[in-house]
C-alpha atoms as one frame of an Amber mdcrd trajectory, in Angstrom:
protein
  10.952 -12.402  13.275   7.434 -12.771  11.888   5.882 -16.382  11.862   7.059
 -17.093   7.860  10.776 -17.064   9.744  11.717 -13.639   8.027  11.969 -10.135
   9.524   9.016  -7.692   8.957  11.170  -5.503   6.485  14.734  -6.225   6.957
  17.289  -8.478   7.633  17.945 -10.203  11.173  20.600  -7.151  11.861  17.963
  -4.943  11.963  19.183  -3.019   9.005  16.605  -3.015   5.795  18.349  -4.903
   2.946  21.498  -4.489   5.310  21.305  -0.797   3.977  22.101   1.510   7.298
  20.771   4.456   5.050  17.241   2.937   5.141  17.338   1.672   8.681  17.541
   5.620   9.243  14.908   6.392   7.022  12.692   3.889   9.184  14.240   4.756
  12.873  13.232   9.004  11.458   9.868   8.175  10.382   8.739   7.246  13.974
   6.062   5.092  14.790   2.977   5.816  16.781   1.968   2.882  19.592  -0.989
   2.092  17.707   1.775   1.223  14.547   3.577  -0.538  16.458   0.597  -3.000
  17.486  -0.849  -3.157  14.356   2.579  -4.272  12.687   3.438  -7.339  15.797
  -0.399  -8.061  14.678   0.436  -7.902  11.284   3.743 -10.005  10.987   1.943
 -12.770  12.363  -0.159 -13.032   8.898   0.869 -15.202   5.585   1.228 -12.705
   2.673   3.245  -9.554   1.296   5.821  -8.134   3.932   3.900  -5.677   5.894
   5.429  -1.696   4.402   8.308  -0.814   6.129   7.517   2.874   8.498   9.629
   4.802   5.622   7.006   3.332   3.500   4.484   4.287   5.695   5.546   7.726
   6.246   6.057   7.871   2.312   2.436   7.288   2.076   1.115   9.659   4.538
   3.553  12.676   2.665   2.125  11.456  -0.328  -1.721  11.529   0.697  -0.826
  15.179   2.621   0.118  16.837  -0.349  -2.562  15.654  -2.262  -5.021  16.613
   0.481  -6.837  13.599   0.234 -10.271  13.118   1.278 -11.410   9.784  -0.652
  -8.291   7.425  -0.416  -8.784   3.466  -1.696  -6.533   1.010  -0.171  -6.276
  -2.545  -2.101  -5.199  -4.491   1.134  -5.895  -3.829   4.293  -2.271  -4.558
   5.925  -3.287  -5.230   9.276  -4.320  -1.174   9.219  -0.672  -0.573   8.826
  -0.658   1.237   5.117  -4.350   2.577   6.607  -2.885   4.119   9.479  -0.493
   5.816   7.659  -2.724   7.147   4.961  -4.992   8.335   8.040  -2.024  10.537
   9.387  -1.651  12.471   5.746  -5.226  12.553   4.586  -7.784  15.191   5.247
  -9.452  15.205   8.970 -12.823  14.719   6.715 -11.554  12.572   4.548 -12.872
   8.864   4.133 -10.422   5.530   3.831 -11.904   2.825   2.181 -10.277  -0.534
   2.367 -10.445  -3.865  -0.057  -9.816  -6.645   1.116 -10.810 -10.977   0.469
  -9.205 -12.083   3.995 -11.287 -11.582   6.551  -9.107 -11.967   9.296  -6.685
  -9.083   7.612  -9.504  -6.445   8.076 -10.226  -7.793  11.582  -6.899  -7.024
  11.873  -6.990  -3.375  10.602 -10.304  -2.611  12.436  -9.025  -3.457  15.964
  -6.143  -0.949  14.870  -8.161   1.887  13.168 -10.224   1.790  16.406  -7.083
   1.249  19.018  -5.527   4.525  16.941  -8.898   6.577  17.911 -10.025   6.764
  14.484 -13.797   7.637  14.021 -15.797   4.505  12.669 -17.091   7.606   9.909
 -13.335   8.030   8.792 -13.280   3.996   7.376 -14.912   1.984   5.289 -14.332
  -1.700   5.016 -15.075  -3.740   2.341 -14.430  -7.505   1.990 -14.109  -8.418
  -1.673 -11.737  -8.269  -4.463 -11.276  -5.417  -6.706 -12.966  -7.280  -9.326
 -15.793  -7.478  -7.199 -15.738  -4.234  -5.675 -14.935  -1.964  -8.660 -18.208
  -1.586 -10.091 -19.272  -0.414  -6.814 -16.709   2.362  -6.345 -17.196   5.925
  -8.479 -15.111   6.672 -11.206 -12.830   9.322 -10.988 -13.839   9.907  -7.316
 -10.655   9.441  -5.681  -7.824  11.347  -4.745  -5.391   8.435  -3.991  -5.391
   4.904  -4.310  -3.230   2.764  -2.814  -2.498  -1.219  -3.790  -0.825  -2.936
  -0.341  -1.065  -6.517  -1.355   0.222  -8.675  -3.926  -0.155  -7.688  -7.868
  -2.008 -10.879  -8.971  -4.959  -9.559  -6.674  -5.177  -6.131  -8.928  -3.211
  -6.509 -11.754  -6.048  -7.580 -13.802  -8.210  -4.949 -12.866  -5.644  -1.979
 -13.369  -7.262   0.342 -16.017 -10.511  -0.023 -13.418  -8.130   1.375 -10.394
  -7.092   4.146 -12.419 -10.429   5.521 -13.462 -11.050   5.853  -9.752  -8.790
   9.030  -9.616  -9.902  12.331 -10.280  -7.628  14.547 -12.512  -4.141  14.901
 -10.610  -4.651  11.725  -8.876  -2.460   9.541  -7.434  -1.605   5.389  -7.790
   0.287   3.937  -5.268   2.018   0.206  -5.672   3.876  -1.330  -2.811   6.617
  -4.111  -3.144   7.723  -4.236  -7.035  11.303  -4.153  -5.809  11.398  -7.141
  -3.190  14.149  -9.578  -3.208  14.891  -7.880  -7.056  13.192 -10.449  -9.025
  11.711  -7.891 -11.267  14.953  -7.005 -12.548  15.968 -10.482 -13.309  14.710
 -11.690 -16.664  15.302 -15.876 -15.179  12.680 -15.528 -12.748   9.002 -16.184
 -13.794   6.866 -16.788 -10.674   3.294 -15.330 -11.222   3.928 -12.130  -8.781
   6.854 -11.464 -10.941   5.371 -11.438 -14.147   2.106  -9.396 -12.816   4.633
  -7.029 -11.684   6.240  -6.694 -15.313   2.816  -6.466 -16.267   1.769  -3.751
 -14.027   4.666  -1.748 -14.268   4.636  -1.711 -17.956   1.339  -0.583 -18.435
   1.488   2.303 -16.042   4.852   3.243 -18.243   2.982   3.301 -20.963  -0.266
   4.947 -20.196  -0.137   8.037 -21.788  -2.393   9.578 -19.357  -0.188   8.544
 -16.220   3.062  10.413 -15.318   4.887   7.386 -13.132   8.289   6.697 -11.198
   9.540   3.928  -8.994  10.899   4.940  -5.722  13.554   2.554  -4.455  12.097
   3.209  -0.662  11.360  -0.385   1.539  10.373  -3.157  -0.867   9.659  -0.384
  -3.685   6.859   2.055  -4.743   5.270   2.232  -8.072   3.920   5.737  -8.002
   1.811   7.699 -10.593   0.001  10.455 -11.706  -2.695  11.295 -13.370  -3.477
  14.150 -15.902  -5.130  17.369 -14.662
């Protein structure tokens, strides 16, 4: 039980969702001991619900087969999502990680380190993407990944988009939590920046997208080559 008085990513019978399909899909994609620090670390934060390991392992797939050198995480995670993206990226490749809470990338630094990770193969930034977009390269980026809640990037979404490079990938975690999306009643601000977010990768012509019903949900998206 984390310290909000909720499981990391399930329910208190240790089942995701009480779905015994995806407590599988986490119990195959196997943590490493470095994971597993980084996520009792991680619970202990305010926030999102740290990505479930099927999520994890999702990612690291995800940067593998796009051989990813340059990979942006929005949200640091503790290091969990950065960990993960670590496993599947290039040997050479570089992880650079946004982030506004300062005690998050603390967090993620102890685990990169504890993990054996280079100092070379991370780069931590503390700011928001607002902040920090201007300083990234346009279409420099093989993956990027958004690990925190939507009202920290939703605003600056056509800016996290031109930092792929043709055949790109955008990664959103947690779109499918508690299904308030779905439900047209609920309004909170996450919700609607959600909606927001969804809809306009849907509808950006230059973005081929799909939700994957995997942990609290991916929003995932391609770009043109």
């Amino acid at each position: 039980m984390s310290a909000q008085g909720r499981p990391p990513y399930g329910n208190e019978g240790g089942e995701p969702n009480g779905d015994p399909g995806r407590a599988y899909a986490d119990r195959f994609a196997a943590e490493t001991p470095a994971l597993t620090a980084a996520r009792a670390r991680a619970e202990q934060f305010p926030g999102p619900v740290p990505i479930s390991p099927a999520v994890g392992a999702t990612l690291a797939v995800l940067a593998s087969g796009a051989g990813a050198r340059a990979v942006v995480s929005v949200g640091s995670g503790g290091g969990i999502s950065g960990l993960w993206l670590l496993e599947g990226m290039r040997r050479d490749g570089v992880l650079t990680c946004l982030d506004t809470d300062a005690e998050q990338q603390r967090a993620a630094r102890r685990a990169f380190t504890d993990a054996g990770h280079p100092q070379g193969r991370t780069r931590m930034i503390f700011g928001s993407p607002a902040e920090v977009l201007p300083r990234l390269s346009p279409g420099a980026y093989d993956l990027v990944v958004c690990a925190t809640a939507p009202t920290d990037y939703s605003a600056e979404l056509p800016g996290l988009v031109e930092l792929l490079r043709p055949g790109g990938l955008l990664v959103c975690h947690g779109l499918l939590e508690g299904g308030r999306i779905a439900d047209r009643s609920v309004r909170d601000p996450a919700t609607v920046a959600w909606r927001d977010v969804a809809r306009r990768v849907r509808e950006d012509d230059r973005l081929t997208s799909a939700v994957l019903p995997i942990g609290a949900g991916l929003l995932v998206a391609s770009t043109a080559r």
